[in-house]
C-alpha positions as CSV (number, residue, x, y, z in Angstrom):
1,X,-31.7,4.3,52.9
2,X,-30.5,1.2,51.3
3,X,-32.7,-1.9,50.1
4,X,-31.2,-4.8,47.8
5,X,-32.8,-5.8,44.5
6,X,-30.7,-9.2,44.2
7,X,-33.1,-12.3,42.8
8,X,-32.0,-13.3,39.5
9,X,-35.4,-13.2,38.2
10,X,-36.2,-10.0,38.7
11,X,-37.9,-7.7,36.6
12,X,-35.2,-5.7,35.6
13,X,-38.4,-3.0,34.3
14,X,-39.5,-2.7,38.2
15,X,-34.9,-2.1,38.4
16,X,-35.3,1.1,36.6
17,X,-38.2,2.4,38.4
18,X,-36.5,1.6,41.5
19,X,-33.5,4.0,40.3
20,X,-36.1,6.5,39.2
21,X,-37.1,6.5,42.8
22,X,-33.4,6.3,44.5
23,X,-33.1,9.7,42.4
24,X,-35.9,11.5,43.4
25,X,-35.3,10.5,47.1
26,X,-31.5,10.8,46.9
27,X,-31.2,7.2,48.3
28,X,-28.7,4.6,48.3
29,X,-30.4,1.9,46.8
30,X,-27.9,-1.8,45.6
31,X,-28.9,-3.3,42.8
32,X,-27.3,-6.6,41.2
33,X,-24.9,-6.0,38.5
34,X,-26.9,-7.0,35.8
35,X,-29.8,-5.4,37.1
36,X,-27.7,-2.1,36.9
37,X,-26.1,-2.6,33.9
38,X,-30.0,-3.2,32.1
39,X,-30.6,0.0,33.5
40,X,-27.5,1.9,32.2
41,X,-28.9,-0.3,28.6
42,X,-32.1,1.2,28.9
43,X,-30.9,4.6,29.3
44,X,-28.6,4.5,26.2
45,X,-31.5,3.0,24.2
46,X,-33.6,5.7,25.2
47,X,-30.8,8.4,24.6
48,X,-30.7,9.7,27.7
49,X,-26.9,9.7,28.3
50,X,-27.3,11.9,31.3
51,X,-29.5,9.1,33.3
52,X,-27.1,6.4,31.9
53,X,-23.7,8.8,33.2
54,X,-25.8,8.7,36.8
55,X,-26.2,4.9,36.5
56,X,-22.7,4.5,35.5
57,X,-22.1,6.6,38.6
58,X,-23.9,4.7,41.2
59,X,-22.7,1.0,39.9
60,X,-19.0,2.0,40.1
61,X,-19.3,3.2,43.6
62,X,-21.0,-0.5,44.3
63,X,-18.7,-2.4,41.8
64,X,-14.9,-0.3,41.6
65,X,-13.2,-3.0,39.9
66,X,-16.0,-3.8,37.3
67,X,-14.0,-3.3,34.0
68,X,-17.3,-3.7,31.9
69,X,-18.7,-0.3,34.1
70,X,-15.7,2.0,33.1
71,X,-15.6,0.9,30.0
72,X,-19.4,2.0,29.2
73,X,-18.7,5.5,31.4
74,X,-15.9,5.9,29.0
75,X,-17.8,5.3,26.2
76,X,-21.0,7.4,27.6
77,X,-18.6,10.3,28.2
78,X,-17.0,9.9,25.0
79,X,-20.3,10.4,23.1
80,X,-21.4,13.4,25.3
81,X,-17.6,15.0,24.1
82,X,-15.7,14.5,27.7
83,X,-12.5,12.6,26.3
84,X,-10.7,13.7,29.2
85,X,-13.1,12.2,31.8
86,X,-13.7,9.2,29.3
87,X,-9.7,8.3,28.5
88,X,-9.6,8.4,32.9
89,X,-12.0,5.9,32.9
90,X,-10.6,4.1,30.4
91,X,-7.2,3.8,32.3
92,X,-8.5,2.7,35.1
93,X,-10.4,-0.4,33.5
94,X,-6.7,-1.0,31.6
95,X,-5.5,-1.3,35.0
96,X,-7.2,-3.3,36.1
97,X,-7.5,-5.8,32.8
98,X,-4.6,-4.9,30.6
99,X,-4.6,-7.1,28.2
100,X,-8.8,-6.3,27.4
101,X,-9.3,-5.8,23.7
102,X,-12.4,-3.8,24.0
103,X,-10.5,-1.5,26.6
104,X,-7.8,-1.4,24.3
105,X,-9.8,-0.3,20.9
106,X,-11.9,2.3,23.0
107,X,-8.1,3.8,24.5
108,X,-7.2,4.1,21.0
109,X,-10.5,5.7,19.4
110,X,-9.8,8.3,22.4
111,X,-6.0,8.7,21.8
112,X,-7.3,9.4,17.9
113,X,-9.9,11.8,18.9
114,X,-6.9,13.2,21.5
115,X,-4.8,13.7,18.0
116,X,-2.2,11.3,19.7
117,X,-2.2,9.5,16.3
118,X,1.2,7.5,16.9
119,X,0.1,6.3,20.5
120,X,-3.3,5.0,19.0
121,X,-1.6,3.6,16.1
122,X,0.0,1.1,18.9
123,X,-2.8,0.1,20.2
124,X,-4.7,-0.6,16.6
125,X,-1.9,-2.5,15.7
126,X,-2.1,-4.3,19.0
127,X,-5.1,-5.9,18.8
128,X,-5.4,-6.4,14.9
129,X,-4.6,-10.0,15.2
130,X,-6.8,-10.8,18.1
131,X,-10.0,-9.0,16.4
132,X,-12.8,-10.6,15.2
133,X,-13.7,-7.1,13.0
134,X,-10.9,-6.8,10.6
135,X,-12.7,-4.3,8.7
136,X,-13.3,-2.0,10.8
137,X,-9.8,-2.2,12.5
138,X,-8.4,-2.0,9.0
139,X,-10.0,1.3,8.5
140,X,-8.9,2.2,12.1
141,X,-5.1,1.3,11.5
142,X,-5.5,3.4,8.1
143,X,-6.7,6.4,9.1
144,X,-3.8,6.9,12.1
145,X,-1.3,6.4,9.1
146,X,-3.7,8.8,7.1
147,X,-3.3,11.1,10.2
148,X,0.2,10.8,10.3
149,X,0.5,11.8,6.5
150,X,2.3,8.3,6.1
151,X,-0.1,7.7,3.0
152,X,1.7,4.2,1.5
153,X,0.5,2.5,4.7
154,X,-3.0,4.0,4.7
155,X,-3.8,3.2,1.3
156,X,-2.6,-0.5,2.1
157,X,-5.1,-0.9,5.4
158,X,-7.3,0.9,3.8
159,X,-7.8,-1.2,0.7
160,X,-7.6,-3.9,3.1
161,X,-10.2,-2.8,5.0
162,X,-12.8,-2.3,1.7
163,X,-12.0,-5.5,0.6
164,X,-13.2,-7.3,3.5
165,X,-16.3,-5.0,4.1
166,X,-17.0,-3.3,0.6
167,X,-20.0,-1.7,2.2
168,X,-18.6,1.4,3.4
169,X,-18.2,4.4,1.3
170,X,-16.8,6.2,4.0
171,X,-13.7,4.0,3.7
172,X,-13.3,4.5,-0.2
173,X,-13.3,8.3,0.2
174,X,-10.5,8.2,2.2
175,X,-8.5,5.4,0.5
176,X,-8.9,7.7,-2.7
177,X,-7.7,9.8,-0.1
178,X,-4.5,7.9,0.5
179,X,-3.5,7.6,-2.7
180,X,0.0,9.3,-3.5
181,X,0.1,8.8,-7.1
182,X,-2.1,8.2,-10.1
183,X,-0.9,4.5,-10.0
184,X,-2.0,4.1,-6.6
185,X,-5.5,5.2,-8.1
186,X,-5.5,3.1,-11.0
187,X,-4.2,-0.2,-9.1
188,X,-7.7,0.5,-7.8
189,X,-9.6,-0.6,-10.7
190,X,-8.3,-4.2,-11.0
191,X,-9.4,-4.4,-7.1
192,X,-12.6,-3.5,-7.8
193,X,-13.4,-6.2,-11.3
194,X,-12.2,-8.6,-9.3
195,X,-14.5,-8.0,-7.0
196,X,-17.3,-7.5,-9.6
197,X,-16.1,-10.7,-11.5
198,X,-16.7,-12.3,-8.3
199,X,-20.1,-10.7,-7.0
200,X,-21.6,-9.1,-10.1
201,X,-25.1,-7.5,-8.9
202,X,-23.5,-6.0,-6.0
203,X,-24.3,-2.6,-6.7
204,X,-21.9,-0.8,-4.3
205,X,-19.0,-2.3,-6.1
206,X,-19.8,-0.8,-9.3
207,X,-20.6,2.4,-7.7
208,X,-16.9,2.6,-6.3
209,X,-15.7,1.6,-9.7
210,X,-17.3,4.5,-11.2
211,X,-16.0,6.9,-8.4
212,X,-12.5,5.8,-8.9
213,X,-13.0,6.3,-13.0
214,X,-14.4,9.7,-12.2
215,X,-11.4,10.4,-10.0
216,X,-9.1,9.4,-12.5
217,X,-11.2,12.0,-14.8
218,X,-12.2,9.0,-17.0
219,X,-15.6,10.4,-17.4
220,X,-16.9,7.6,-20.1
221,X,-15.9,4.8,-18.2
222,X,-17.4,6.1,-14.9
223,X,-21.1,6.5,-16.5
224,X,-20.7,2.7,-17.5
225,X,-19.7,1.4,-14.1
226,X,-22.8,4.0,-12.1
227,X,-25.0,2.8,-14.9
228,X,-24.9,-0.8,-13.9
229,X,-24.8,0.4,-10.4
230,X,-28.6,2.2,-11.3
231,X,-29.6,-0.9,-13.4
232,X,-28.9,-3.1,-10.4
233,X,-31.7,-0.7,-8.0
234,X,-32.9,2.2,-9.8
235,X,-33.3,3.7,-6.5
236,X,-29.7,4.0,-5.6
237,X,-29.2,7.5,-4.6
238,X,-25.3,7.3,-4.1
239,X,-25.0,6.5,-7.8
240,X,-27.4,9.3,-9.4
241,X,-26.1,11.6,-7.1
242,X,-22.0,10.6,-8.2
243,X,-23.7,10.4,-12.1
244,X,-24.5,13.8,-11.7
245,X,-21.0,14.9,-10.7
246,X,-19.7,13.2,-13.5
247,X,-22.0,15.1,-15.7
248,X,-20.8,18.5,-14.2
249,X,-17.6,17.5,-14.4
250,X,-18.1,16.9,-18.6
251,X,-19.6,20.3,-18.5
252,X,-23.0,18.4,-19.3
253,X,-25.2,20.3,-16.9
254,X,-28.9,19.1,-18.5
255,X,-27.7,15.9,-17.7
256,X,-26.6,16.5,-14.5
257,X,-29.7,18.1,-13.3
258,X,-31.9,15.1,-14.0
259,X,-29.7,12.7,-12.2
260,X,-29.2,15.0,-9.4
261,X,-33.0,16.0,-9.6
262,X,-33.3,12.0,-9.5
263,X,-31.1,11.8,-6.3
264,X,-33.1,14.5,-4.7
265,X,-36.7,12.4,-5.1
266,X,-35.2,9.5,-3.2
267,X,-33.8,12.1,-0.6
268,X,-35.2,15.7,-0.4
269,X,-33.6,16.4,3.0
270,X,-30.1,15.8,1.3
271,X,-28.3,19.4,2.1
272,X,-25.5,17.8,-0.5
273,X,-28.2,16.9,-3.0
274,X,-30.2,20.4,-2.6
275,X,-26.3,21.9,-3.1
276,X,-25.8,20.3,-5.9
277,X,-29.1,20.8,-7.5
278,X,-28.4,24.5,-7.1
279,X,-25.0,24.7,-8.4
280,X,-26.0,22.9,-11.6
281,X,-28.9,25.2,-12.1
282,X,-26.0,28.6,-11.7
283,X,-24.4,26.6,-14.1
284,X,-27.5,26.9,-16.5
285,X,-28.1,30.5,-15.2
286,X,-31.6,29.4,-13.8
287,X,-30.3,31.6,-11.0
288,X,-33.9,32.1,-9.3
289,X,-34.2,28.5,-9.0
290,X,-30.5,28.0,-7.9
291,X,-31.4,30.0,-5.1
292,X,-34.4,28.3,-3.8
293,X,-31.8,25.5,-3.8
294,X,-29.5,26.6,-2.0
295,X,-31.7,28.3,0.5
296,X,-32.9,24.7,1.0
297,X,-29.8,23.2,1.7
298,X,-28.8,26.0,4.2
299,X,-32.4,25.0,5.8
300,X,-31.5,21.5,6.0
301,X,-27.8,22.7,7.3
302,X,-27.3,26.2,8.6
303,X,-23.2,25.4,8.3
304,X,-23.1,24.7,4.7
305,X,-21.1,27.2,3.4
306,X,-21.2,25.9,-0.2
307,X,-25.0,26.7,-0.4
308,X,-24.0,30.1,1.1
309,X,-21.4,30.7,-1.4
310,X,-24.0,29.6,-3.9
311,X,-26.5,32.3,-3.2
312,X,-24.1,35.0,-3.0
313,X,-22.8,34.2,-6.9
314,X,-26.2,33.9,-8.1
315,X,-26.6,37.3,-6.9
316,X,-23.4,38.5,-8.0
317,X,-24.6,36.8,-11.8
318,X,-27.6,39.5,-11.6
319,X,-25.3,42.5,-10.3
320,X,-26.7,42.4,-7.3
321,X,-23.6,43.0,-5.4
322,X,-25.1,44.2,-1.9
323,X,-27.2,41.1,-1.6
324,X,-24.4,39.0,-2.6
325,X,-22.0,40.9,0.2
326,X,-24.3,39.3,2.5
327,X,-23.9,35.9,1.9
328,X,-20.5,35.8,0.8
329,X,-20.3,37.0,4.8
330,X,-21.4,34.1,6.0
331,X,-19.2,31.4,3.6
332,X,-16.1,33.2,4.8
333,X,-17.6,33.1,8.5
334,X,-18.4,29.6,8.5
335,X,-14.9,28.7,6.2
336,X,-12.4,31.1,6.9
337,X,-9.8,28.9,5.1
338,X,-11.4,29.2,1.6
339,X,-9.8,31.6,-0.9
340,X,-12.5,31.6,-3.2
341,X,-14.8,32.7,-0.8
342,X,-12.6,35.8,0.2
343,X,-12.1,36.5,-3.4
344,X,-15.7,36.8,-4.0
345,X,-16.1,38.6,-1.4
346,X,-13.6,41.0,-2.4
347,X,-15.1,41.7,-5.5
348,X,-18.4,42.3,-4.5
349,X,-16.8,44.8,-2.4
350,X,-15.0,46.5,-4.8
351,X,-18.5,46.8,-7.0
352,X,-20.1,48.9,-4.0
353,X,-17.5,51.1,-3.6
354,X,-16.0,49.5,-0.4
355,X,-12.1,49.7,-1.8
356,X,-10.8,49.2,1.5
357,X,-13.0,46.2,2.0
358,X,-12.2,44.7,-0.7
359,X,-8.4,44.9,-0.2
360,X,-8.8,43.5,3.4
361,X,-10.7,40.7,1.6
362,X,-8.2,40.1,-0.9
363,X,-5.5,40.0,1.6
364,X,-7.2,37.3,3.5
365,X,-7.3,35.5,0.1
366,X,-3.9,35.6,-0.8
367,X,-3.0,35.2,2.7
368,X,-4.6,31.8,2.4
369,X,-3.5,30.9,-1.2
370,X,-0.2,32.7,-2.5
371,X,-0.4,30.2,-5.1
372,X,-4.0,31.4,-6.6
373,X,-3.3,33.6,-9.2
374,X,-7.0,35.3,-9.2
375,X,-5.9,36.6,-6.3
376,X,-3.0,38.7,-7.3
377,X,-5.1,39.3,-10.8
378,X,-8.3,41.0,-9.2
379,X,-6.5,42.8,-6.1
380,X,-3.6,44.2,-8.6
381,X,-6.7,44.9,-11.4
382,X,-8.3,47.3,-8.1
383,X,-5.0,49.4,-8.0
384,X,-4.9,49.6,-12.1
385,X,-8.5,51.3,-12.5
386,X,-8.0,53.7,-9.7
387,X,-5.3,54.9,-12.0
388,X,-2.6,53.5,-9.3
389,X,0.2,51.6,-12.0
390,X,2.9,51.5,-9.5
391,X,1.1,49.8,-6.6
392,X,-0.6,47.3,-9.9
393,X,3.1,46.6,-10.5
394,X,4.2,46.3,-6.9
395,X,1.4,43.9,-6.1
396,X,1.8,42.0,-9.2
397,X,5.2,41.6,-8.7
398,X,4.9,40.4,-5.5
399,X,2.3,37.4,-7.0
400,X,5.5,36.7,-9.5
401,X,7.7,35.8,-6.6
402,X,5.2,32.8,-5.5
403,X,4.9,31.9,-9.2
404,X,7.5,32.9,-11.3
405,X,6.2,30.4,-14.1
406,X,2.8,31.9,-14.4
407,X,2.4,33.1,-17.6
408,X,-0.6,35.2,-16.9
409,X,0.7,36.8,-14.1
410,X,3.6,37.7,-16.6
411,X,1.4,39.3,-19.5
412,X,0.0,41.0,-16.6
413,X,3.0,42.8,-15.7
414,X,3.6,43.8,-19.5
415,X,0.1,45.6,-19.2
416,X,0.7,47.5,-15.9
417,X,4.4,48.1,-17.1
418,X,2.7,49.7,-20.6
419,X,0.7,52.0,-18.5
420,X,2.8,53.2,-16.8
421,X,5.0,54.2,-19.8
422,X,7.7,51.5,-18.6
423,X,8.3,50.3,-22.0
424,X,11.6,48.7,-21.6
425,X,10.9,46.7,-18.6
426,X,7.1,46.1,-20.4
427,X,10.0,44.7,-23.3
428,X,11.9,42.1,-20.8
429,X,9.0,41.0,-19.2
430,X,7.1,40.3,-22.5
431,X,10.0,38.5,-23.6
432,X,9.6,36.5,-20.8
433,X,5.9,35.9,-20.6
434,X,5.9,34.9,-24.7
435,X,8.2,32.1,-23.9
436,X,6.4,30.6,-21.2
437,X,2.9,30.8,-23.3
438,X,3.2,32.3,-26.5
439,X,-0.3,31.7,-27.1
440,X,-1.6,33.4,-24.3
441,X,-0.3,36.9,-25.8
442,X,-3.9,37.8,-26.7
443,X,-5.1,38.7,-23.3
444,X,-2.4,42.0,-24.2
445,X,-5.3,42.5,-26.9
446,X,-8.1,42.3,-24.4
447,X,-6.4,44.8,-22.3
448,X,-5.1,47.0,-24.6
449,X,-8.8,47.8,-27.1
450,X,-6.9,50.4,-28.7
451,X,-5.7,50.2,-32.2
452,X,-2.2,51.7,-31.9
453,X,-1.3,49.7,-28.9
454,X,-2.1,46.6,-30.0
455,X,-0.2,47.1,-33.8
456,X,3.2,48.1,-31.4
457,X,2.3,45.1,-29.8
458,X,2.4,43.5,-32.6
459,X,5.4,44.1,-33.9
460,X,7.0,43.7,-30.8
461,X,5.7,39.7,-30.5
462,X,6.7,39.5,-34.7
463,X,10.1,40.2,-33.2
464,X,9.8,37.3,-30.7
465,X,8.8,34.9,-33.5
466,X,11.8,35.8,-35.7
């Protein structure tokens, strides 16, 4: 069957309902271009992607050499997650219009997505000139080189980019990002009061200013800059929310629940916000209501393994380790990459009895971080108490190789070494650990409760001083 649907003043409405009906009859209807690219519109508006991919379908097999139509199949594919099919179409329209800056930016979004950083890097830097949107191909350009771990030249485009557009936090997190050195951080600062000095109740700018103080762990400095970011609109969530990190980060966790309690009121389906909330509260051991946090952001997000973390070391704070085992279970399932996670894990573990758990958990953990030195610490510790000095030692030891310099780690070794009746090695190593850290010797006192130890112990480090 085939009708046309050609006059210019058409009701391109009555176009869609046309397609509706070339879809249920599996006709062949034509439809003028811009009749069939309002319906491929209408779709997208509506979100149907699959109705718009079928209308993408239909005008290329009436139009082939339309660039416009295989650049918005490219696109539709792109946002169902078929880069493949979307970078063909995409090559095609280059083809046939090479030198198309739209065709080019969309190639180079699907090279980045591809991971073919250097080849989309070209193409950024192709059409950087010939852009209307520096921003936004600024931030492009920067995160390629940010991909490519060449950091100098993302924190340049970058900066560029936030500069022209200083809307965009997204941006600023990864030019922080980008930055190699605490001068690259600080160079920040001037960026952004000149900016100020220019624009002074633009609220976003203050709020970066305080984020790149916080970063710099300039705490006092920060809480100005986010204050006159709140003064500016008391409802600026960004700001409380950051005011509240900089509270934790001071140790000030009073203060950081109101202005993270503040942040949640203006967005209570925040799973950061709720995270956050409940963190603070462990912090104060409220640990019930840190819980009905967390729970909340797991709600919100069922892959936030923070909130999942959270739980399990309230529970842990109240000895409840099978409870805890639980949810440690699903952090480490959702973030297999996180050493803390393990190690929690592991030690929950090793409070139920489950030794062989625990060690399989610890292994993960140091599998992941050699250079954590809880790791070694608590997995070594497991061997100690079950009365096992040599593997203690062993394991120890083997932490030592990573990081000779730890002075811990060393005092460590001294205890196990002690134990085990291995006083002239315990001598050497103590030697070694009291001139990394002398000041650290009174963990030796911690481990060693017993009267006559410590007073040989004693003597020993009197030695060391003299």
């Amino acid at each position: 069957m085939s009708e046309e649907v050609t006059d210019k003043d058409e009701n391109y409405h009555e176009a869609v309902g046309r397609f509706e009906q070339m879809l249920k009859e599996d006709g062949n209807f034509f439809f003028d271009i811009n009749a069939i690219e309002f319906i491929i519109d209408y779709y997208l508006d509506k979100g149907n992607a699959e109705k718009a991919l079928l209308a993408c379908n239909h005008a290329l097999a009436l139009y082939p050499f339309a660039t416009q139509l295989n650049v918005e199949k490219a696109k539709i594919l792109q946002e169902i997650g078929k880069i493949d099919e979307a970078f063909v179409c995409i090559e095609i329209a280059e083809k046939i219009q090479p030198y198309d800056n739209e065709v080019k930016l969309l190639k180079a979004n699907l090279l980045q997505i591809r991971k073919e950083y250097e080849q989309a890097l070209h193409y950024y830097l192709e059409i950087l000139d010939q852009t209307e949107d520096k921003a936004l191909l600024y931030y492009h350009v920067g995160c390629a080189y940010f991909q490519l771990n060449r950091m100098p030249e993302a924190y340049q485009s970058l900066k560029k980019s936030l500069q022209i557009q200083p809307n965009e936090p997204t941006v600023l997190n990864l030019l922080l990002d980008s930055c190699s050195t605490k001068q690259d951080t600080e160079a920040l600062i001037p960026m952004f009061e000149k900016m100020i000095d220019k624009n002074p109740y633009h609220k976003q700018l203050w709020y970066y200013l305080g984020i790149v103080y916080n970063d710099l762990r300039q705490f006092d400095d920060a809480l100005y800059a986010l204050d006159y970011a709140v003064v500016i609109d008391d409802n600026f969530y960004d700001a409380h929310f950051a005011m509240g990190h900089v509270y934790m980060n001071r140790q000030k966790y009073q203060q950081a629940y109101e202005h993270y309690k503040t942040a949640w009121t203006l967005n209570k389906e925040s799973a950061d916000v709720n995270c956050h909330l409940g963190a603070c509260l462990e912090k104060l051991e409220l640990f019930e209501s840190a819980i009905n946090y967390y729970r909340k952001a797991t709600q919100i997000d069922s892959h936030y393994a923070d909130a999942w973390f959270g739980m399990g070391v309230c529970l842990m704070s109240k000895e409840k380790w099978y409870e805890a085992i639980h949810f440690f279970k699903r952090a480490v399932k959702l973030d297999k990459e996180n050493a803390t996670y393990w190690v929690a894990l592991a030690e929950s573990e090793y409070k139920t009895g489950n030794v062989v758990s625990s060690v399989e958990a610890y292994k993960q953990a140091v599998a992941i971080a050699p250079l954590q030195a809880d790791v070694w610490l608590n997995w070594s510790f497991i061997h100690y108490e079950q009365g096992d000095n040599d593997a203690a030692i062993d394991l120890i030891m083997e932490g030592l190789e990573e990081m000779p310099d730890n002075a811990e780690m060393q005092y460590r070794v001294v205890c196990y070494l002690i134990a085990a009746g291995q006083y002239q090695e315990a001598v050497k190593f103590l030697e070694l650990a009291l001139a990394l850290d002398y000041d650290q010797h009174k963990v030796l006192f911690e481990f060693f409760p017993r009267l006559e130890i410590q007073k040989a112990l004693q003597k020993l480090i009197n030695q060391f001083r003299q």
